[in-house]
C-alpha positions as CSV (number, residue, x, y, z in Angstrom):
1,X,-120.3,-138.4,-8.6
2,X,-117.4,-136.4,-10.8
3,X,-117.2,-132.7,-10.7
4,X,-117.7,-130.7,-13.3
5,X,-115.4,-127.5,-13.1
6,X,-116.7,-124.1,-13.1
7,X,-115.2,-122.4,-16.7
8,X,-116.9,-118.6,-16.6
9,X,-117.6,-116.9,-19.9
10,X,-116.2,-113.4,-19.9
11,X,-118.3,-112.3,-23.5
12,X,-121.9,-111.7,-23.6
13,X,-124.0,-110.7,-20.4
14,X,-127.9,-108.9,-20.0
15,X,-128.5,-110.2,-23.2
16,X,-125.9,-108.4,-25.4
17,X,-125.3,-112.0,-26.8
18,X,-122.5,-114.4,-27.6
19,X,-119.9,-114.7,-30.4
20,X,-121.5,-116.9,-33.2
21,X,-118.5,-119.2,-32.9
22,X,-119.7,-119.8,-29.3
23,X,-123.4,-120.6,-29.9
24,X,-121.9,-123.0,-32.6
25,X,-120.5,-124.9,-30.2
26,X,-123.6,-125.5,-28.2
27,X,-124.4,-129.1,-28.4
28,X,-127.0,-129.5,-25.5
29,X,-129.8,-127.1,-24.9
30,X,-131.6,-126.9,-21.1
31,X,-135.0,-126.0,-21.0
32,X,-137.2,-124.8,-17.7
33,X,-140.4,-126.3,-18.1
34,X,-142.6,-123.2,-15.7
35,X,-142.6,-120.0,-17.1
36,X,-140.1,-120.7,-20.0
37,X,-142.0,-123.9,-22.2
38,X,-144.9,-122.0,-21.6
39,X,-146.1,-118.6,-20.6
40,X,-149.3,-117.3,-19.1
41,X,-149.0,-115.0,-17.2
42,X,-148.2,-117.2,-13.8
43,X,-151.7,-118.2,-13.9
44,X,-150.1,-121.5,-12.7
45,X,-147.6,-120.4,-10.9
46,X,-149.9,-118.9,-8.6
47,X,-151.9,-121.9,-8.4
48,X,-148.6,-123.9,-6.9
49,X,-148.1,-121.1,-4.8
50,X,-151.8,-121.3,-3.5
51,X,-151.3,-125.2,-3.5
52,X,-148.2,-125.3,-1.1
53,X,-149.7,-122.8,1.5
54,X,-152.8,-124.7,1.7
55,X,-150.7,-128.2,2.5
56,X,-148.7,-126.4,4.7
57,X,-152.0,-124.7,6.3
58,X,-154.0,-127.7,6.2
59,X,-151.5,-130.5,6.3
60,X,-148.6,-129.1,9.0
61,X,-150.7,-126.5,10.8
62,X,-148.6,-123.6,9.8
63,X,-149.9,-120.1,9.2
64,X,-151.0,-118.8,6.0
65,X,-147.4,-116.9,4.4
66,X,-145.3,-119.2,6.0
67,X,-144.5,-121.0,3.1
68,X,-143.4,-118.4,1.0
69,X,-140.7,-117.1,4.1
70,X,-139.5,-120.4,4.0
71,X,-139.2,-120.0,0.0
72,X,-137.3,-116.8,0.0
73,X,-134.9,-118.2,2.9
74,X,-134.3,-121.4,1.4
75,X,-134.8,-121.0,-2.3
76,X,-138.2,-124.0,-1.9
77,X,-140.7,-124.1,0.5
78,X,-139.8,-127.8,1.1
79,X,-136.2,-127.5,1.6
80,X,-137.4,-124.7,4.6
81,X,-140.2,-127.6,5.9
82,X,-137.3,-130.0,6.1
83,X,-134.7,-128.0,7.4
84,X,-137.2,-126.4,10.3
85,X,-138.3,-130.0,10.4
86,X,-141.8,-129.1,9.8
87,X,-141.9,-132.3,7.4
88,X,-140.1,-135.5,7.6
89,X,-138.8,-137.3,5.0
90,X,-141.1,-140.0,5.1
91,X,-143.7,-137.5,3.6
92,X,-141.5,-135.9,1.1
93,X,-143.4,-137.8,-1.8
94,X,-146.6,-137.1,-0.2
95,X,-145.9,-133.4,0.0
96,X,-144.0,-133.1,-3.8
97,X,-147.5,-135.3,-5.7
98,X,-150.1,-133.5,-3.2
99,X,-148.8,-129.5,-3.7
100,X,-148.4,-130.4,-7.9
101,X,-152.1,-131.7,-8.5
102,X,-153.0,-128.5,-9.8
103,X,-155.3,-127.4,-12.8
104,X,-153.0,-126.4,-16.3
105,X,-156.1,-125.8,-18.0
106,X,-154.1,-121.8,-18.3
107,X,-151.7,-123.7,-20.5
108,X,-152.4,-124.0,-24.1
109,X,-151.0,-126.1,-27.3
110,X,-148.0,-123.9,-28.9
111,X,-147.8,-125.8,-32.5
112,X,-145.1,-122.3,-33.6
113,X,-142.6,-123.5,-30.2
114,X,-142.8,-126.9,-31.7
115,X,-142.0,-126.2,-35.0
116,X,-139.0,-124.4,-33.7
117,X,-138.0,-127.2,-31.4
118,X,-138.1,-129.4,-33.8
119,X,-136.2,-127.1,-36.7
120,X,-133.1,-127.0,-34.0
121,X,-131.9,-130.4,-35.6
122,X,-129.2,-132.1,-34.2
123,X,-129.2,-130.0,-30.7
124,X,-129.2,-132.0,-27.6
125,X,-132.7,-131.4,-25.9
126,X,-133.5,-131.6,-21.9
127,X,-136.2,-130.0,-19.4
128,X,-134.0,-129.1,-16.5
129,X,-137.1,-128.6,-14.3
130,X,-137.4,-127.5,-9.8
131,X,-140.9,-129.3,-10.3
132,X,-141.4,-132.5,-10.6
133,X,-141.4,-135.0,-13.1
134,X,-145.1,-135.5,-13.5
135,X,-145.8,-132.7,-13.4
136,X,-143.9,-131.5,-16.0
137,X,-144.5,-134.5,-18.4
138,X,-148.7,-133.0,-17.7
139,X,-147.1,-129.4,-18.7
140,X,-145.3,-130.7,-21.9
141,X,-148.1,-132.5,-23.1
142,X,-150.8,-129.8,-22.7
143,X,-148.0,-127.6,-25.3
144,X,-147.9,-130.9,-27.1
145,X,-144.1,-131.1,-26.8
146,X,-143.6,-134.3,-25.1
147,X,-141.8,-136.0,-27.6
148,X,-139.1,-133.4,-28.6
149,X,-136.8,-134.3,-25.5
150,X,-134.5,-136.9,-23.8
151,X,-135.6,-136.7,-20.5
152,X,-136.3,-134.6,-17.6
153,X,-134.0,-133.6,-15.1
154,X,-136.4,-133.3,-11.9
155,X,-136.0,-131.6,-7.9
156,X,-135.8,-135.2,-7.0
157,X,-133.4,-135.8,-10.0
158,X,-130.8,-133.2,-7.9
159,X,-131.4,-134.4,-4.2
160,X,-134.2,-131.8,-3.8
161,X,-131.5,-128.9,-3.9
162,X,-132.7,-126.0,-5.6
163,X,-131.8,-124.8,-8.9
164,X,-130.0,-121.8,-7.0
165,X,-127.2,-124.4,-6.1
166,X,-124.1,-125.6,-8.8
167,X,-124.9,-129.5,-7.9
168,X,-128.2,-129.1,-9.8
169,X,-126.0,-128.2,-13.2
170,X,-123.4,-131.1,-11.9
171,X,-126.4,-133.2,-11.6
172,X,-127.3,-132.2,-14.9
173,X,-124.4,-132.3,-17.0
174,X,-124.2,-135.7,-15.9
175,X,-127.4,-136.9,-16.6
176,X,-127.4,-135.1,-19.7
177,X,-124.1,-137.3,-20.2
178,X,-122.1,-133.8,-21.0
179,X,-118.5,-133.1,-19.7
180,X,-117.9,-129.7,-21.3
181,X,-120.0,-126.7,-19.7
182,X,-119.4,-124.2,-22.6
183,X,-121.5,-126.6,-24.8
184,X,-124.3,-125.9,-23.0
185,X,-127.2,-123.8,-23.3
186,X,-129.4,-122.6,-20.6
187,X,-133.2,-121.5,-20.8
188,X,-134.7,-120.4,-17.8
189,X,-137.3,-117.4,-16.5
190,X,-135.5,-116.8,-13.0
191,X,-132.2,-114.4,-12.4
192,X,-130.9,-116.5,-9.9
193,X,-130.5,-119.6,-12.0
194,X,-129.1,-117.7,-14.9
195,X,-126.2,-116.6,-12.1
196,X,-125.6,-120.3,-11.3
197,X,-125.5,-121.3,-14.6
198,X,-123.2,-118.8,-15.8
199,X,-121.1,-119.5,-12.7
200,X,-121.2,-123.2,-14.1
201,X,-119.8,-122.0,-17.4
202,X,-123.1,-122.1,-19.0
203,X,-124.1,-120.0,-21.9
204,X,-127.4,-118.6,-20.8
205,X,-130.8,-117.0,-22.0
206,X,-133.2,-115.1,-19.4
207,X,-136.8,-115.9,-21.1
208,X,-139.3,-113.1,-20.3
209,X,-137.7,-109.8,-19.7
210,X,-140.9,-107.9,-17.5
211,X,-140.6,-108.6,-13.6
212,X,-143.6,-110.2,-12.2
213,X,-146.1,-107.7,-10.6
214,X,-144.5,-104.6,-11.1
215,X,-143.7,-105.4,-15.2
216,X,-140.5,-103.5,-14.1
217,X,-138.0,-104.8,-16.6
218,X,-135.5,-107.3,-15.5
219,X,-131.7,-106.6,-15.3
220,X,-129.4,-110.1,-14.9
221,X,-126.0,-109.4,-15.8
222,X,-125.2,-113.4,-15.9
223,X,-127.7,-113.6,-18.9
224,X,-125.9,-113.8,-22.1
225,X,-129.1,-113.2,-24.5
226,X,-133.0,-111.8,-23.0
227,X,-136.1,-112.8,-24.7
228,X,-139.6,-112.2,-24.1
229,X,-140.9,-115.5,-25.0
230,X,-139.0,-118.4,-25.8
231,X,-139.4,-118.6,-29.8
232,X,-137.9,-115.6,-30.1
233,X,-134.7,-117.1,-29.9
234,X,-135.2,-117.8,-33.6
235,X,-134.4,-114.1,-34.4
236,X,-132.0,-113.7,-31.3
237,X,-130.0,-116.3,-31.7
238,X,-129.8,-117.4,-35.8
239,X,-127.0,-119.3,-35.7
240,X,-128.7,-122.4,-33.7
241,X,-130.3,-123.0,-36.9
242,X,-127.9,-122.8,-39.4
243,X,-127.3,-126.1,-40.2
244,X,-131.0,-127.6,-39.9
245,X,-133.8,-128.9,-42.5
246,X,-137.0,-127.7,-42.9
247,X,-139.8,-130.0,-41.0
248,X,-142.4,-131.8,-42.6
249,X,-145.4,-129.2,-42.8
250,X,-148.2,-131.6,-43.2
251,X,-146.8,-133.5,-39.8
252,X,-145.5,-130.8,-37.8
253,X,-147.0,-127.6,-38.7
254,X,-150.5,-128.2,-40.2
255,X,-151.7,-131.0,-38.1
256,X,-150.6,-129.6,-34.8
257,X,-152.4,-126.0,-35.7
258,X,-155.6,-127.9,-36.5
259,X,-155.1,-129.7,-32.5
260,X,-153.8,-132.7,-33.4
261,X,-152.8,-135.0,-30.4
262,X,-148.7,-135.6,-30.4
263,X,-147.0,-138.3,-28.8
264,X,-147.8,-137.8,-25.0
265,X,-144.8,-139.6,-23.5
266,X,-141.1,-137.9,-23.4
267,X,-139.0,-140.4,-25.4
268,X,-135.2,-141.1,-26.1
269,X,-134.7,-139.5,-29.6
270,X,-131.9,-142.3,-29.7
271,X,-134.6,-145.0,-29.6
272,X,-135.1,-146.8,-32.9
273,X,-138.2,-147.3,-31.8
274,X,-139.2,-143.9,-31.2
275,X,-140.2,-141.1,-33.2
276,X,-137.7,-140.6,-36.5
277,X,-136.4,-137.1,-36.2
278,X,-132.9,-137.8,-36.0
279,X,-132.0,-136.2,-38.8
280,X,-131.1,-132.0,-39.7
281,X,-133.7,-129.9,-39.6
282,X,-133.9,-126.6,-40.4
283,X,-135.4,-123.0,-39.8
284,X,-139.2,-123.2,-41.0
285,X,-138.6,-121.6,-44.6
286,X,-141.4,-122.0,-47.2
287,X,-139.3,-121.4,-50.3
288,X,-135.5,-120.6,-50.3
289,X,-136.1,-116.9,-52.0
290,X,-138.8,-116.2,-49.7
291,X,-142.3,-114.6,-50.5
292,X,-143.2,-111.3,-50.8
293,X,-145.5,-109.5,-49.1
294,X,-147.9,-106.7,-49.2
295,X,-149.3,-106.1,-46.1
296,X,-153.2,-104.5,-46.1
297,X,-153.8,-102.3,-43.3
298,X,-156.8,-100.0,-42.2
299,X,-159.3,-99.8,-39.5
300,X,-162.6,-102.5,-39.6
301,X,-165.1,-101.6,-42.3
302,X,-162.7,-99.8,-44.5
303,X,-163.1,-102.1,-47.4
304,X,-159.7,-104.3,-47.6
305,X,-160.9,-107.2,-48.3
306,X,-163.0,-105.6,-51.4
307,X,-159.9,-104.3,-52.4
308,X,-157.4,-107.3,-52.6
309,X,-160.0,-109.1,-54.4
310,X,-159.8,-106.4,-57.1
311,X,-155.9,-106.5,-56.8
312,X,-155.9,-110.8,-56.8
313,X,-157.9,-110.4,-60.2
314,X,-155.3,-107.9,-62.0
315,X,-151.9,-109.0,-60.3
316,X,-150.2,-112.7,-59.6
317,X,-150.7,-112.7,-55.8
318,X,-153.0,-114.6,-53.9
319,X,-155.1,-113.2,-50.5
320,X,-154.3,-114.0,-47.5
321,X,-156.6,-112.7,-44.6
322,X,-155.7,-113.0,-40.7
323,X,-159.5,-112.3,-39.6
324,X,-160.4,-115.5,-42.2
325,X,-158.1,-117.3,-41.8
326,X,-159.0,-117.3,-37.9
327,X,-162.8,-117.3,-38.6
328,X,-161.7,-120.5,-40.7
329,X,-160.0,-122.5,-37.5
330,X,-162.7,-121.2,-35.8
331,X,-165.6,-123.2,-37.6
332,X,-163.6,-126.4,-37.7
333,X,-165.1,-128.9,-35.0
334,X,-161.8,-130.0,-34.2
335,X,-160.2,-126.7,-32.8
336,X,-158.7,-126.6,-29.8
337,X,-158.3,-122.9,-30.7
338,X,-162.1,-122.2,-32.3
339,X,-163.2,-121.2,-28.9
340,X,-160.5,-118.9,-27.9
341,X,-161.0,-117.1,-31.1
342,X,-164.4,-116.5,-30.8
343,X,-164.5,-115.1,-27.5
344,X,-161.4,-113.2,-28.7
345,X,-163.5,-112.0,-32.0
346,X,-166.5,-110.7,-30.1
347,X,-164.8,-109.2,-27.1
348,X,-162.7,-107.2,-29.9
349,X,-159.9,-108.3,-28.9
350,X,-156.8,-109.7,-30.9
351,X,-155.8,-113.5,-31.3
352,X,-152.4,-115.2,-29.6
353,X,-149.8,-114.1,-32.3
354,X,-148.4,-116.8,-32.8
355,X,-151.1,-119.0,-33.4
356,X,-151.6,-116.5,-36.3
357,X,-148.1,-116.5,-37.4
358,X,-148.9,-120.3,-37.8
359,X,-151.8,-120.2,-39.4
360,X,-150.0,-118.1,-42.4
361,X,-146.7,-120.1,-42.5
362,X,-149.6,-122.7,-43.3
363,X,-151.3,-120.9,-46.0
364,X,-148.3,-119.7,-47.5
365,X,-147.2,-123.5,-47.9
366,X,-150.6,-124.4,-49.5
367,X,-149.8,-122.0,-52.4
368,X,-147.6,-122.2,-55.4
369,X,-146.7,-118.6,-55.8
370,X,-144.4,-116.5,-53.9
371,X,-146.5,-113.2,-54.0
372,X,-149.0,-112.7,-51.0
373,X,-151.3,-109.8,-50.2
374,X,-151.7,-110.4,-46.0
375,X,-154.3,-108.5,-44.8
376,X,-155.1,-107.6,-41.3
377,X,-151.6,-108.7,-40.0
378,X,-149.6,-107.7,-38.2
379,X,-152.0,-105.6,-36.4
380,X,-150.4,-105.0,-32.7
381,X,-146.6,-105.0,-31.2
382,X,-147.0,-108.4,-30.7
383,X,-147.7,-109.5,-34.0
384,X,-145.3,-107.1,-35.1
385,X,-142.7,-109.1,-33.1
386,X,-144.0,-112.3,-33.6
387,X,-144.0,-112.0,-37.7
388,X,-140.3,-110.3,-37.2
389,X,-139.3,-113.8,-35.1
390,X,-141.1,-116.4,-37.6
391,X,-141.5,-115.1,-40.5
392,X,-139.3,-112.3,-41.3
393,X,-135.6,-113.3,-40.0
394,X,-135.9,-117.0,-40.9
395,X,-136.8,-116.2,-44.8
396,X,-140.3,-117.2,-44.7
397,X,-141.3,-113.3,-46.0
398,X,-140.3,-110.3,-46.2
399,X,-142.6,-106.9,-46.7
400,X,-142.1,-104.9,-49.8
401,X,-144.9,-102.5,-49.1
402,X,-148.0,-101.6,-46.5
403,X,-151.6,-100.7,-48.1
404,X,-153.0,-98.4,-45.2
405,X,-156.7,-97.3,-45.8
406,X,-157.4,-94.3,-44.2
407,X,-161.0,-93.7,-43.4
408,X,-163.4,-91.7,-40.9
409,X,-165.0,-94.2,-38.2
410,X,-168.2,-93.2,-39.1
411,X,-168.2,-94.1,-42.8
412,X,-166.4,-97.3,-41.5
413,X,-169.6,-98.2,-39.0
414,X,-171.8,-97.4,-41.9
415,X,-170.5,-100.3,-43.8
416,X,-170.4,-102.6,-41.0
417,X,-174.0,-102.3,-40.5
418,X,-174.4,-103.0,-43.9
419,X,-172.4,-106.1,-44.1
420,X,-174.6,-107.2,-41.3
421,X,-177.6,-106.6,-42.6
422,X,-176.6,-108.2,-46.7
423,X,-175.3,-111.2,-44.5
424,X,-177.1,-114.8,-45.6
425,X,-178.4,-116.7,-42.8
426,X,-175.2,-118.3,-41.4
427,X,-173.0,-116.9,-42.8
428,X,-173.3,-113.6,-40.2
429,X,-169.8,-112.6,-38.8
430,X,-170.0,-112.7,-34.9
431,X,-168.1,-109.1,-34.8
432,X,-170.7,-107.1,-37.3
433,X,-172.4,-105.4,-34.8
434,X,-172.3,-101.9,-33.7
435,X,-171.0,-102.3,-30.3
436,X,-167.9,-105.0,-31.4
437,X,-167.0,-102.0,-33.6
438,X,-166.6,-99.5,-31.4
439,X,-164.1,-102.0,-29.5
440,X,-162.5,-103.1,-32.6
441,X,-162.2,-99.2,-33.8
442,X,-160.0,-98.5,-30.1
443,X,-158.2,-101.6,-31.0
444,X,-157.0,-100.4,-34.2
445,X,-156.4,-96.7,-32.8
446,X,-154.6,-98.2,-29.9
447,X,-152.3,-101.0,-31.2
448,X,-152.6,-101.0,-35.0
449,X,-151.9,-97.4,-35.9
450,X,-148.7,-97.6,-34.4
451,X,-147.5,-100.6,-36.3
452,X,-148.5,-98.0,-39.5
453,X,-145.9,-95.6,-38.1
454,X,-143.3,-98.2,-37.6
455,X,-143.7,-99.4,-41.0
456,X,-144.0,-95.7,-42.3
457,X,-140.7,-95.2,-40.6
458,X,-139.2,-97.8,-43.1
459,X,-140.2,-96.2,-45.7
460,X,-143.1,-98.8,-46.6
461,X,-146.6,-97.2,-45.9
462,X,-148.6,-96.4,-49.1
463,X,-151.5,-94.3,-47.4
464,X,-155.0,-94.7,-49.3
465,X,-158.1,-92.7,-48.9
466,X,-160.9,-95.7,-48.4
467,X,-163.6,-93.0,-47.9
468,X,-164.3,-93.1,-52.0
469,X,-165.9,-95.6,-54.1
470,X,-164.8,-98.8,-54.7
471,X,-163.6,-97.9,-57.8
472,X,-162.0,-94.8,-56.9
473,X,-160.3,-96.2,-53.9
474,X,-158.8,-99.1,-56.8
475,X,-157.4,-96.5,-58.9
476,X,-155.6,-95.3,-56.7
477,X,-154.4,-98.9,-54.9
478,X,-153.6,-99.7,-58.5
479,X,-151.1,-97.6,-59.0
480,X,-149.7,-98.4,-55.9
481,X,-149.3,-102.2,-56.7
482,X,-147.6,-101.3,-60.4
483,X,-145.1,-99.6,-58.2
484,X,-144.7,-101.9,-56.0
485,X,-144.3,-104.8,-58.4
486,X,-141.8,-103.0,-60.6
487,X,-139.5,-102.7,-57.3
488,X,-139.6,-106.0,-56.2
């Protein structure tokens, strides 16, 4: 086995960033599969936790806790078993597919990280994983990313050493067939990692920036960039996509938001047999100017939707609502989302940003024009972050003005009921009801109001009383889209 020698960068550090000239020599990209592919909230996590305590309970006899001492002396539980030679090596195998055989029914399809997978082009792409390979290949397939990679780097891959230790990256480089650490780029969710890697001459990204429990956030001076979910990089780190081309919608974009089943195998991109992606790809980018778009604002009831029908009829833009849009994935049989956005819909509650990200990058594709009214999005921080990430800073969009309807909540519950109540059989929405309102009103007073401010602050909020009559409320939106027209 060669060594690889250490070659610290001096520039970047807590995510302040690298030199474009040093991302553009990046050439392979490492990925951590736990808590980096995918995020929720260490709902699994904690089910490997609760997995390897119960073996150890159950299977070795040891107190409950005991695993996780071993853990924080020896960076795994199961290099602590083997070193206090509470397991033998004999039931290594046993131990590594007994403690993984855990549900990942918390871990959902992510058709927007795919997309951006896929619009890194030429990049290099591995899982550098402390798991194991099955159980990785389960996690990849449930985000339906199987097939964007060369292969998985695994604990047994490294001799069971943990991820803490520089022979995982030698293991890796050499695996990954790479001589040249500063062409590599490191994903992971843990500190220490990032500290070996950068040790290892890595560059390095610390994906998700709260600490777990306390939501503290993170310091790691050995990451070069922080993120808070992984497709954020996309803003964070432009350059990676400079040179790409834009994927295929209808095969990437549109058929993995409706749940279509990918390849379910991790394959050698360099296989002529396997899928053909080889070539550039680019930043998702629906036209090269970009659309423009007025974003509708205002609290539920407040008549939006009346209004951009009026505005679609006397201007060249064309409608786009988040809530239909949604309600639209919803009804479709075939969903793996409909579900999750019901429950989300009725409990007041707003959808995965990203999945509506996705659902517009979709719509905007479907249409010939580049003018858009979007309506009800982005409503929250996340959205706010998520549209700034895939829509804003690779060209999809940009916002040249925010229609805010201001309106008393009374007026607003008024009109809900009599939505409701004019509703054909149906055709009933599943939050027109009283008490969905109230928890839709606090959802728009708590998260969506201060996405108003933000965009007030840029100078883009066009504030409209929605307390009027239809007509009256026009006028005055009317003379707000001549503006707005004439500027862009």
């Amino acid at each position: 086995m060669g060594c690889v020698q250490s070659q610290p960068i001096a520039q970047g550090g807590d995510g302040a960033g690298l030199p474009d000239e040093v991302l553009r020599k990046v050439e392979v990209l490492f990925f951590d599969c736990d808590d980096t592919l995918y995020q929720n909230d260490w709902a699994t996590a904690e089910l490997l936790k609760a997995s390897i305590e119960r073996y150890t309970v159950e299977e070795l006899n040891l107190t409950p806790d005991y695993a996780y001492e071993l853990y924080l002396e020896h960076g795994t539980a199961l290099r602590g078993l083997l070193k206090k030679e509470h397991l033998s090596n004999s039931k290594v195998e046993h131990f590594l597919q007994d403690v993984h055989n855990v549900s990942l029914e918390d871990i959902k399809p992510n058709p927007v990280l795919r997309q951006m997978i896929l619009s890194l082009g030429h990049k290099r792409r591995w899982v550098f994983t402390a798991s194991i390979r099955e159980h990785a290949e389960r996690c990849l397939e449930r985000i339906g990313i199987a097939d964007l990679f060369e292969g998985i780097i695994d604990c047994r891959s490294v001799g069971l050493v943990t991820k803490h230790d520089p022979i995982a990256f030698v293991i890796a480089m050499e695996m990954a067939n790479v001589t040249d650490p500063s062409t590599c780029l490191f994903f992971d969710d843990s500190t220490k990692n990032m500290e070996t890697g950068k040790q290892m001459g890595w560059n390095t990204c610390l994906v998700g920036t709260k600490a777990r429990g306390t939501g503290e956030h993170i310091v790691c001076p050995s990451a070069d960039y922080k993120v808070d979910k992984l497709t954020d990089i996309i803003e964070a780190m432009p350059v990676l996509f400079e040179d790409a081309r834009m994927p295929d919608p209808e095969a990437e974009l549109v058929e993995a938001v409706s749940g279509a089943v990918v390849s379910t195998d991790v394959v050698d991109l360099d296989d002529p047999e396997g899928e053909e992606e080889t070539g550039e790809m680019k930043v998702p980018s629906v036209s090269e100017g970009g659309k423009n778009v007025v974003v509708v604002l205002g609290g539920p009831g407040s008549g939006k939707g009346t209004q951009c029908a009026r505005i679609v009829d006397d201007f060249d833009f064309v409608h786009l609502s988040a809530g239909d849009l949604l309600r639209e994935e919803m009804r479709k049989p075939e969903s793996e989302y409909g579900a999750i956005i019901e429950e989300a819909m009725k409990e007041g509650k707003l959808v995965d940003p990203d999945l509506t990200m996705n659902l517009i990058i979709q719509a905007f594709d479907e249409h010939d024009t580049d003018n858009f009214l979007v309506d009800g999005c982005p409503r929250d921080m996340s959205n706010y972050e998520s549209w700034n990430a895939l829509i804003e800073a690779p060209g999809i969009a940009r916002v040249i003005g925010v229609l805010y309807y201001a309106c008393d909540e009374q007026v607003l519950v008024d009109r809900i009921l009599a939505r409701a109540a004019a509703s054909a059989p149906g055709e009933e929405r599943p939050d027109d009801n009283v008490e969905t309102a109230k928890k839709r009103f606090k959802t728009f007073r708590d998260l969506t109001l201060p996405i108003v401010e933000l965009y007030r602050d840029k100078g883009l909020v066009h504030s409209i009383d929605a307390a009027g009559t239809v007509d009256e409320v026009y006028d005055e939106t009317k003379q707000v889209m001549v503006e707005l027209v004439n500027q862009s």
